[in-house]
MITOR-621020 format. One line per 3 residues: for each residue x, y, z of C-alpha. Coordinates in steps of 0.2 Angstrom, whole numbers. Example, Ala and Ser with C-alpha at 12.3 -4.5 7.8 and 13.67 -1.06 7.14 Angstrom:
62 -22 39; 68 -5 36
This chain:
-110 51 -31; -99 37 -20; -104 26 -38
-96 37 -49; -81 42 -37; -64 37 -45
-48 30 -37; -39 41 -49; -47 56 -54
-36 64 -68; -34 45 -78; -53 46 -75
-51 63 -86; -43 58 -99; -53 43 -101
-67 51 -104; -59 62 -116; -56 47 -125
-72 39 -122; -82 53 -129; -71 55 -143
-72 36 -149; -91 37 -146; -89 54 -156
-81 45 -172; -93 31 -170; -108 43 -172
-100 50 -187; -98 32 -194; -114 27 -189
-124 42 -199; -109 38 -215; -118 24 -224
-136 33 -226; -127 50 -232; -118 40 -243
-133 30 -251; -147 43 -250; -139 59 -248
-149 60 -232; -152 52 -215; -170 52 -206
-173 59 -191; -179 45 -183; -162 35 -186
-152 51 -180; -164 47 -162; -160 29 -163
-141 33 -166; -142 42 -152; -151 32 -139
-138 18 -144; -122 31 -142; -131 37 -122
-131 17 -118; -112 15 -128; -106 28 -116
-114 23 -98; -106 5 -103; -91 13 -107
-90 20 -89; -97 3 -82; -82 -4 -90
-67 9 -84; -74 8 -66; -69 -13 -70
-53 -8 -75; -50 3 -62; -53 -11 -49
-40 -22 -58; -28 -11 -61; -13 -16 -48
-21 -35 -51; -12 -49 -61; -9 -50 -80
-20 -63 -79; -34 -55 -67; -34 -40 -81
-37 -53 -97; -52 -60 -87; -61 -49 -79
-58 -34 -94; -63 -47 -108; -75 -52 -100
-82 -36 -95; -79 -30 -114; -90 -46 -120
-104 -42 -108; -103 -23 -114; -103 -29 -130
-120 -42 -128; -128 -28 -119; -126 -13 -133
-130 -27 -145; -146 -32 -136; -151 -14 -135
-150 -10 -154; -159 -27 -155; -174 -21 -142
-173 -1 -153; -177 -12 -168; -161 -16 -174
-155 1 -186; -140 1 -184; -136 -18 -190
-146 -13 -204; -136 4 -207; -120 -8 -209
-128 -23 -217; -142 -17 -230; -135 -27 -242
-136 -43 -233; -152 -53 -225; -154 -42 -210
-162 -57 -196; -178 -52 -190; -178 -59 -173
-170 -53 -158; -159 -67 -153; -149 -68 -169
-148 -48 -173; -140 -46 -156; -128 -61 -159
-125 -53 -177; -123 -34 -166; -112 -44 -153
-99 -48 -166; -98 -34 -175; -99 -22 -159
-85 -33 -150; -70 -25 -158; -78 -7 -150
-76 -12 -132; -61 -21 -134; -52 -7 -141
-59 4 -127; -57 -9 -113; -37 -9 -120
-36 9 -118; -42 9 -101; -30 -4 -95
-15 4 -104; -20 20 -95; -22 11 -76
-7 2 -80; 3 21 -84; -6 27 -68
3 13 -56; 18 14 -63; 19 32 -59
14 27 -43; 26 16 -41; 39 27 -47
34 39 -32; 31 27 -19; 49 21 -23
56 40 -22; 47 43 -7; 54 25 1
70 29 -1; 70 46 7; 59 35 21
72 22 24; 88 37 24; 77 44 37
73 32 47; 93 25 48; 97 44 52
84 47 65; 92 28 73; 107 34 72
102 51 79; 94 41 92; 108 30 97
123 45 96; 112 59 104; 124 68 119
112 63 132; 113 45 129; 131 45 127
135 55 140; 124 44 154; 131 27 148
150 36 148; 145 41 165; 141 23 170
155 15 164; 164 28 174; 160 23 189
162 6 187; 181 8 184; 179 20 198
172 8 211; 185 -6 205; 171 -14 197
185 -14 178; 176 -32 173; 159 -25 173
165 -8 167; 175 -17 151; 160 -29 148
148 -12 146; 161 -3 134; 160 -20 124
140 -18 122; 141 -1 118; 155 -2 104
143 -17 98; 132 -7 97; 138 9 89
146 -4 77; 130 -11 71; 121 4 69
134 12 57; 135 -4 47; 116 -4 46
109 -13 29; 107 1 17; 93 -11 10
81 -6 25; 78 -23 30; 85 -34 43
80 -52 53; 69 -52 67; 83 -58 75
94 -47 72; 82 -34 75; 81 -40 94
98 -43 95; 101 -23 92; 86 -20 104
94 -29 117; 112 -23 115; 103 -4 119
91 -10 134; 105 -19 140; 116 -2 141
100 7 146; 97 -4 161; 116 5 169
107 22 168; 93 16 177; 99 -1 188
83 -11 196; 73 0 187; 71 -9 171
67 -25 168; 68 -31 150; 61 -46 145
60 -53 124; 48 -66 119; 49 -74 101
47 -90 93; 60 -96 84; 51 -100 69
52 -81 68; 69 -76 70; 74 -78 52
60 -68 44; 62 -51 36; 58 -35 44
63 -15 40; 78 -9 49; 75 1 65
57 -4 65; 56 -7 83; 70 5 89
57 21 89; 45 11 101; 57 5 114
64 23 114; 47 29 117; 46 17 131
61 23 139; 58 40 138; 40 40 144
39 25 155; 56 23 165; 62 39 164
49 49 175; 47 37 189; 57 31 203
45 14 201; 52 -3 194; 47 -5 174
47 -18 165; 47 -16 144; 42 -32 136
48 -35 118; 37 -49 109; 34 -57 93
21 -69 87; 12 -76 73; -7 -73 70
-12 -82 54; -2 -74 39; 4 -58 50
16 -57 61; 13 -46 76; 29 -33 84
23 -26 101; 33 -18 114; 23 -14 130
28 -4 148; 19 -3 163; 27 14 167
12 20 177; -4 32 168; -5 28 148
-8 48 146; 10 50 150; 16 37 139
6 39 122; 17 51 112; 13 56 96
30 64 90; 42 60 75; 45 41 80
27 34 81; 24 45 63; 38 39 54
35 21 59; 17 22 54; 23 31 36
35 19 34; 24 3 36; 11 13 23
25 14 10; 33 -3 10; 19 -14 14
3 -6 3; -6 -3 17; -5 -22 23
4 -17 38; -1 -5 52; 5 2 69
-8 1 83; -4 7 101; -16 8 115
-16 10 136; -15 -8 143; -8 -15 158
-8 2 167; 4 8 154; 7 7 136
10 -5 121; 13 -2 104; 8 -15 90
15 -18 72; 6 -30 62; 16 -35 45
11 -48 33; 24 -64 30; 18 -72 15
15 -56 5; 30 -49 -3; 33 -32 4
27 -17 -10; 42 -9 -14; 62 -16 -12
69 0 -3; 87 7 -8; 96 18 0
């Protein structure tokens, strides 16, 4: 049942382990004061103890499934919403015994004036049932809060094996033999042709950007600017292989410039771009590289029109790690979209600016 489906199936487990043997001992204690006065309990108590542990249990259930929602909330979401769940729990069960005729107030308080009516044997249940749930509702927060942690601890691992990733599949990128061997080539023939200026100026981008790559921020993260500063260092080199070609054009506010993205983030996009758009036509393409804000999000895309969107789509390692990446920093508040438009391509990184991201990475 979608109801009773559980965000975390083995701490569901061992709750219930406990839930059932709490409710045990309480049954135990329930039956304790008649065996102890008469020797005996009646049958009919044993049915209304029972009926009162079936109801304790489905509100003990009621009340995990409350921790469960809370348990990645504030300190102060939990101590809400868990006490007050654990009151409600409390009045309900309380209510119940008072509706059954109220045995199991009088079990516990034979000595004293039992009240006959509902309203007070239910307050009188309510505070002598409270100390039931809250222990119960303590345990199913310690137990969600152990969970994330774990979590966390996992996430973090798997982060930093992410980000290592990512800065060697960049740096795979920027140094494969293909790449270095075509802009080589270029710079070449511009000495060749006794064109030394521009020659000079393009070994300049090039050590730039060999230069930053290797002294990426092991942190993971980088500026925005920075980020397009990189990007345009490579396109700049790229343009050489492929002349009028490739047009590159960068659009960002600069309200954006000084905010915080994840190394590389954008590298795997404009390589699919080159690789799928420019590369297999003789056509001129231009690769926009743009940035804008949309509420609290801040929106990446980098968009071709190299020709049909079936050639351009790619679905390798790039487009996967950045899509992984995004899941394990940001909680799944950041996605990677990517779509045919403008008779070819664009690729879309949504990333939230006010939240903090979920994990700090470390190399």
């Amino acid at each position: 049942m979608k109801f009773l489906s559980f965000t975390r199936p083995e701490i569901a487990r061992q709750a219930a382990k406990l839930t059932l043997g709490i409710w045990a001992f309480t049954f135990v204690l329930f039956l304790m004061p008649g065996l102890v006065a008469t020797g005996h309990v009646p049958n009919f108590v044993i049915g209304f103890i029972l009926a009162d542990i079936a109801v304790g249990i489905v509100l003990s259930v009621l009340l995990y499934m409350a921790a469960e929602r809370v348990a990645e909330a504030s300190l102060s979401t939990k101590v809400v919403v868990v006490s007050a769940c654990v009151c409600a729990a409390a009045f309900v069960f309380s209510l119940f015994d008072s509706l059954l005729g109220g045995e199991i107030i009088r079990i516990f308080m034979s000595a004293h004036r039992i009240p006959k009516d509902v309203v007070n044997m239910t307050v009188s249940n309510f505070i002598s049932f409270s100390w039931l749930y809250g222990l119960l509702g303590s345990v199913y927060v310690i137990l969600q809060a152990n969970a994330v942690m774990r979590e966390r601890d996992v996430q973090l691992m798997e982060a930093r094996a992410l980000a290592q990733t990512a800065q060697l599949t960049a740096l795979r990128l920027q140094l494969n033999p293909h790449f270095l061997f075509n802009t080589l080539n270029a710079i070449s023939s511009l000495i060749v042709t006794g064109r030394n200026r521009h020659g000079e100026a393009m070994l300049s981008k090039l050590c730039d950007f060999l230069r930053t790559a290797l002294a990426a921020d092991g942190t993971g993260s980088t500026t925005l600017g920075e980020e397009f500063e990189v990007l345009q260092t490579y396109l700049e080199i790229e343009s050489i292989r492929f002349g009028d070609r490739l047009t590159v054009d960068f659009e960002c506010p600069a309200e954006l410039m000084d905010l915080p993205v994840p190394n590389f983030i954008l590298q795997p996009l404009v390589e699919n771009a080159i690789k799928h758009a420019v590369a297999p036509t003789s056509k001129p393409v231009i690769i926009r590289v743009a940035a804008r804000r949309e509420g609290n999000d801040m929106v990446l895309s980098v968009s071709d029109n190299g020709g049909s969107p079936a050639n351009t789509g790619g679905t390798g390692v790039g487009l996967a790690n950045t899509r992984r990446r995004l899941e394990v920093e940001y909680g799944g508040k950041a996605r990677l979209e990517t779509m045919p438009h403008d008779q070819g391509f664009i690729a879309i990184i949504r990333l939230p600016i006010d939240a903090d991201r979920s994990l700090t990475l470390v190399a």
